[in-house]
C-alpha positions as a printed Julia matrix, in Angstrom:
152×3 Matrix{Float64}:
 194.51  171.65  72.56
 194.98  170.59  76.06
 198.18  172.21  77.85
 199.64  170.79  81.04
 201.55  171.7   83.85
 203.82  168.71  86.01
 204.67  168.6   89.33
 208.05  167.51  90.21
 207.12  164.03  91.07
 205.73  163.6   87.49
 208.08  165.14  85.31
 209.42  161.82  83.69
 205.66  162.01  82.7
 205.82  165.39  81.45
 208.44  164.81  78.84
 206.58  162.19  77.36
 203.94  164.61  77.26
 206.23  166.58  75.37
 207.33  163.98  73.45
 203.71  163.54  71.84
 203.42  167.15  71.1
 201.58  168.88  74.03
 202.66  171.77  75.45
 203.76  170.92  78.87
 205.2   172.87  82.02
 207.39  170.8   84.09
 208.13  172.06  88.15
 211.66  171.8   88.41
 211.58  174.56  91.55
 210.47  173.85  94.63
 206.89  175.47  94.8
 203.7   175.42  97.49
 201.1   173.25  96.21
 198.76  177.08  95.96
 201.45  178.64  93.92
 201.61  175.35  91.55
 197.8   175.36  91.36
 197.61  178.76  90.56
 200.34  178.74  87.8
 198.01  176.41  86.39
 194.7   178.07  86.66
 196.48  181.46  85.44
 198.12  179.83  82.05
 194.77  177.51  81.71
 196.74  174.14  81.88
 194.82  171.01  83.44
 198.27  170.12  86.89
 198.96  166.59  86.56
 200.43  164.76  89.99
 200.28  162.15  92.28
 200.17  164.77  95.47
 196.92  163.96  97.37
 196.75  167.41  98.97
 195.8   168.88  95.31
 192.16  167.25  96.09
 191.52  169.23  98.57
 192.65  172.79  96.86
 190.7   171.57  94.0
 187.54  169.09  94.91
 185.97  169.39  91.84
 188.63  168.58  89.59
 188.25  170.87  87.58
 192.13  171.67  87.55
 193.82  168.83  89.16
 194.48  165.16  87.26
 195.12  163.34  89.98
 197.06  159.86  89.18
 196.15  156.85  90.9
 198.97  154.63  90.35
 202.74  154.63  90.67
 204.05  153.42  87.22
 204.25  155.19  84.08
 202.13  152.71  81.79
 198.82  152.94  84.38
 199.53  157.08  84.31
 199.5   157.43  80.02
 196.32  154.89  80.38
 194.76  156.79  83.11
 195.48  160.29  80.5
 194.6   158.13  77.34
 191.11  157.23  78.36
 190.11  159.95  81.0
 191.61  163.05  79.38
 191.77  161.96  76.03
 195.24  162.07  75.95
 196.3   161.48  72.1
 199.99  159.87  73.11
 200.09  160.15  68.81
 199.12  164.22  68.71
 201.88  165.99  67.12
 204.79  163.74  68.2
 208.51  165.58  68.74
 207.1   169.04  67.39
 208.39  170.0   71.15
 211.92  170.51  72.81
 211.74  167.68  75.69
 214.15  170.49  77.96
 212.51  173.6   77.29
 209.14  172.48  75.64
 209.47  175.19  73.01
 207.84  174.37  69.71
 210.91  173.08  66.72
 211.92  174.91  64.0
 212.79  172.98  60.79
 216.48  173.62  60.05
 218.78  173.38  57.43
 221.29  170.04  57.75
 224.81  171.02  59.95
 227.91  172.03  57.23
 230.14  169.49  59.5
 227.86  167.02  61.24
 229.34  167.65  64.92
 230.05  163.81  67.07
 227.06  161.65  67.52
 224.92  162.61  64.67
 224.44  160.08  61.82
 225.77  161.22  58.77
 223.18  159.61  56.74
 220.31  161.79  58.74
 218.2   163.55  55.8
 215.99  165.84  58.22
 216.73  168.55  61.43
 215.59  170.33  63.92
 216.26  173.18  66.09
 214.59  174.3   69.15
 215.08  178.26  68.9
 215.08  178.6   72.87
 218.02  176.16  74.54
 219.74  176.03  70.73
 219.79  172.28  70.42
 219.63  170.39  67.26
 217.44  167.22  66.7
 217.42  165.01  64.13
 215.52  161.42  63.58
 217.35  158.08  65.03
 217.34  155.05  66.95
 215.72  157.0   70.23
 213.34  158.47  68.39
 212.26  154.88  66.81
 212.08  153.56  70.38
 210.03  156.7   71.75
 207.55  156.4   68.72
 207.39  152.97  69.88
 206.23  153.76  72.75
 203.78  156.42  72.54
 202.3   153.94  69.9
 201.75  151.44  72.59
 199.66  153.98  75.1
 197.79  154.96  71.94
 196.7   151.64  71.45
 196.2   151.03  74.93
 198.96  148.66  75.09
């Protein structure tokens, strides 16, 4: 399985990288572009960004996924069909904060504000504590990692 690291200027990109189910470090820190590419040589991830100094640190892209245009739809096309991104790989298995796998969880005794009481399943991510359940977002997130799967 491919595992990615995102600069700062794609991290909207990284959570949907999340979202499908790859394991994906986000740069929230300010970081020099050698420290960045060498957090992602070191933990073997393939750096996704839009930075064009990254060519030069790494001509032969064998690290860097450099992305070409500015909007979200050309990036997960760019990922689908040069990096065989599958946008339909193991989606929400991953905390979209923390990227830490979920753990299947019993349902809440009192279902706290906001949570449907009619949700059957839950989930817990066992590093930031939250809990997860299916809804309405998650419909319209499956929706659209259905569309970049299907090239849409």
């Amino acid at each position: 399985m491919k595992k990615f690291v995102c600069d700062k200027m794609c991290s909207e990109l990284g959570k949907w990288l999340r979202a499908a189910g790859y394991d994906t470090d986000i740069i929230q820190t300010p970081l020099e572009d050698e420290e960045i590419f060498n957090k992602a040589v070191e933990e073997e991830r393939f750096l996704i960004t839009r930075d064009k100094d990254f060519k030069t640190i790494d001509p032969d892209k064998q690290t860097v996924i450099y992305l070409r245009s500015e909007a979200i739809d050309d990036w997960a096309r760019q990922l689908k069909v040069e990096e065989g991104v599958d946008w339909l790989f193991r989606p929400f298995s991953r905390c979209l904060q923390c990227n830490s796998p979920f753990e299947k969880t019993a349902p809440p005794s009192e279902f706290p504000e906001g949570i449907p009481e009619d949700a059957e399943e839950f989930w817990s991510c066992p590093s930031c504590d939250q809990l997860f359940w299916l809804g309405s977002h998650t419909e319209r997130m499956e929706s659209q990692l259905k569309a970049w799967q299907s090239g849409s």
